[in-house]
C-alpha positions as protocol buffer text, in pm:
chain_id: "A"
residue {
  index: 1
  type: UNK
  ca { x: 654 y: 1274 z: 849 }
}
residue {
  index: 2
  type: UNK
  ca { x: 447 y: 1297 z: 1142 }
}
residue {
  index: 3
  type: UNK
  ca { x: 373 y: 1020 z: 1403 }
}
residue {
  index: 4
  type: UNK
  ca { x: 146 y: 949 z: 1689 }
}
residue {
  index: 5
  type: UNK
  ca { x: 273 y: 767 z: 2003 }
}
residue {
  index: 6
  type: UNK
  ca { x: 53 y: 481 z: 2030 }
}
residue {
  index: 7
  type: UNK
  ca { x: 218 y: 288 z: 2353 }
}
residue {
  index: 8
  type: UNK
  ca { x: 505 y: 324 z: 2531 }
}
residue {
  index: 9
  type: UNK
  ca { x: 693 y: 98 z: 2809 }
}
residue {
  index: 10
  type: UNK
  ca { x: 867 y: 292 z: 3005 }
}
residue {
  index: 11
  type: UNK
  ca { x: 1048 y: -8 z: 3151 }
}
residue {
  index: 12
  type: UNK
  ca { x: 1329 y: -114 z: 2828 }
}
residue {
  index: 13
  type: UNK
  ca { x: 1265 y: 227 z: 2638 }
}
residue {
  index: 14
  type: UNK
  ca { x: 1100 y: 102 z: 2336 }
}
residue {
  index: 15
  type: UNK
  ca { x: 744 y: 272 z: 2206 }
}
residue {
  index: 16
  type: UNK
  ca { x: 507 y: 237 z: 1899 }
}
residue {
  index: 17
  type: UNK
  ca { x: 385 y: 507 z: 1629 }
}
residue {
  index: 18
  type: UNK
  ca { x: 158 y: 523 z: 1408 }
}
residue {
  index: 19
  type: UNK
  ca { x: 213 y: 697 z: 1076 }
}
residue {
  index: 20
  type: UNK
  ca { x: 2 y: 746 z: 765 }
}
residue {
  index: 21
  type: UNK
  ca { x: 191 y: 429 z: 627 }
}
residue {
  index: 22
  type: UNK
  ca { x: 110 y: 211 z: 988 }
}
residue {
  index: 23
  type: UNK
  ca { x: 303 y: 126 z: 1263 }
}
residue {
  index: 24
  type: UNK
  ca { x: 697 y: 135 z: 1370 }
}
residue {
  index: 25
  type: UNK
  ca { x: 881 y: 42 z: 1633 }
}
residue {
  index: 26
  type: UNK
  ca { x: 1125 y: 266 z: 1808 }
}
residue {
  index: 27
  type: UNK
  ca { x: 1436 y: 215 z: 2088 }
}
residue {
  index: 28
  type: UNK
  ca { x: 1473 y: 540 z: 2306 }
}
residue {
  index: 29
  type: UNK
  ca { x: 1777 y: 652 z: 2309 }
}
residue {
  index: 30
  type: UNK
  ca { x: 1867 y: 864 z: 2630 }
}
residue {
  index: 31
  type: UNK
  ca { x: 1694 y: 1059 z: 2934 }
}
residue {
  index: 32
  type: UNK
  ca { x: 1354 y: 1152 z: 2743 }
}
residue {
  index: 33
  type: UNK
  ca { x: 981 y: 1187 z: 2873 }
}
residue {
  index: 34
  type: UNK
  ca { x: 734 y: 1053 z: 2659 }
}
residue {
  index: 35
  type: UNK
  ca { x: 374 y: 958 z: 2660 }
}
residue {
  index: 36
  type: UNK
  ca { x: 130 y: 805 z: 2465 }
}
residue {
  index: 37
  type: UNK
  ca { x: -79 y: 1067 z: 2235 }
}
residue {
  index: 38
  type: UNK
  ca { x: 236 y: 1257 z: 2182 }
}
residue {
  index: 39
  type: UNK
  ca { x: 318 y: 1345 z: 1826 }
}
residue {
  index: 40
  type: UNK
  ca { x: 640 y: 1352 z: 1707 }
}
residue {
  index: 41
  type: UNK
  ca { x: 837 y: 1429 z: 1346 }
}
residue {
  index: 42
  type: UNK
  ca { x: 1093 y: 1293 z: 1180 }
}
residue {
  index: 43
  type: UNK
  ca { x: 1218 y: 1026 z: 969 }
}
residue {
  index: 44
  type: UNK
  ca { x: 1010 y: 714 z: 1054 }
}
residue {
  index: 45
  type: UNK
  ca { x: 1116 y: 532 z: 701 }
}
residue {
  index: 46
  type: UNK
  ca { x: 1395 y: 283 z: 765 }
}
residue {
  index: 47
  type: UNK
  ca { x: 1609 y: 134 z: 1050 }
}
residue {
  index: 48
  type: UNK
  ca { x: 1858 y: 342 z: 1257 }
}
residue {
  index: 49
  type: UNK
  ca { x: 1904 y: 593 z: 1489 }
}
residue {
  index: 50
  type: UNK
  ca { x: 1718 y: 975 z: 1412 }
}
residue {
  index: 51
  type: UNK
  ca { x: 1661 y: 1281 z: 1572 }
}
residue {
  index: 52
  type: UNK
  ca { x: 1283 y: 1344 z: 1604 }
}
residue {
  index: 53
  type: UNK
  ca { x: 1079 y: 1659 z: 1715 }
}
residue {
  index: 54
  type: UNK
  ca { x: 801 y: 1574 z: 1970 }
}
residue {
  index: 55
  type: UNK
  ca { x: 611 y: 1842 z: 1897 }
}
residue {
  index: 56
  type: UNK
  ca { x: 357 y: 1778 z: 2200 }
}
residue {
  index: 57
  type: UNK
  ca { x: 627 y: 1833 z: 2425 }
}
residue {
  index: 58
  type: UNK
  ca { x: 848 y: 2112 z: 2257 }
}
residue {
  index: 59
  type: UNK
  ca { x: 1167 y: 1917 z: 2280 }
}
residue {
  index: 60
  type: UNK
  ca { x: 1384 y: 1646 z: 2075 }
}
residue {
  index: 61
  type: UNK
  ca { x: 1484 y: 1349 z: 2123 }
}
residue {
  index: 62
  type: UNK
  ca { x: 1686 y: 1093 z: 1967 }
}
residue {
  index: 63
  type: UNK
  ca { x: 1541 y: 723 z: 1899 }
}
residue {
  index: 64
  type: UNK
  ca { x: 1649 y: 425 z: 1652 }
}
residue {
  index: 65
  type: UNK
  ca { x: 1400 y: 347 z: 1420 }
}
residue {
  index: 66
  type: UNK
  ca { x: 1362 y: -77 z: 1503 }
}
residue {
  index: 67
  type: UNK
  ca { x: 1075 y: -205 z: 1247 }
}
residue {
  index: 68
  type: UNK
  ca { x: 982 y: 70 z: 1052 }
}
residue {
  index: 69
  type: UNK
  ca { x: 699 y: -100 z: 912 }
}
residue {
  index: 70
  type: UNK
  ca { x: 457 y: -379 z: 1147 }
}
residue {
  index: 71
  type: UNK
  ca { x: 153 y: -475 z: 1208 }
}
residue {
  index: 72
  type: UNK
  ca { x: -53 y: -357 z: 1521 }
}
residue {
  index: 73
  type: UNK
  ca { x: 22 y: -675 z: 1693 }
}
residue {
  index: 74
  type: UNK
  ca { x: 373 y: -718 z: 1626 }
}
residue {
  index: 75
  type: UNK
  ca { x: 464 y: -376 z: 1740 }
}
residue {
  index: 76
  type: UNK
  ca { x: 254 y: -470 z: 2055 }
}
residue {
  index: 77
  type: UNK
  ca { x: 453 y: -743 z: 2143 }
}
residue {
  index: 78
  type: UNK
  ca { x: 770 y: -564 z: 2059 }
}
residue {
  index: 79
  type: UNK
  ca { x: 740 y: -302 z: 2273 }
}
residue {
  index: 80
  type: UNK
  ca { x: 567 y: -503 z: 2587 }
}
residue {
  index: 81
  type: UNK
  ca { x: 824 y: -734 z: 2534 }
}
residue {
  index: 82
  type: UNK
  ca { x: 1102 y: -529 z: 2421 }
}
């Protein structure tokens, strides 16, 4: 599945997607570089840790799935408030 990178915070690690089935919450998981508008592929369907594919950037990564299914708002304040 792909995903879109809708808003990261670069301060606790944590960033927003948006898939075809809405938002999820993610926890990055070491030394990546993301940014918003990035797209990335993987596993976005339940809670725990996955390898994805940024595709924007040409390089994985490896992120735990938090809420794998919010609201724009909740995954707003999840990630600004991490």
């Amino acid at each position: 599945m792909r995903a879109i990178i809708t808003l990261c915070n670069h301060d606790n690690g944590r960033f927003a997607v948006q898939t075809d089935r809405g938002f999820c919450v993610l926890q990055l998981r070491g030394d990546h570089d993301i940014d918003e508008g990035d797209v990335l592929e993987g596993d976005f369907s339940r809670p725990g840790i996955e390898l994805f594919k940024n595709l924007t950037q040409v390089e994985e990564l490896q992120a735990e799935v938090l809420e794998p299914q919010v609201t724009p708002f909740t995954a707003d304040r999840m990630v600004k408030q991490g």
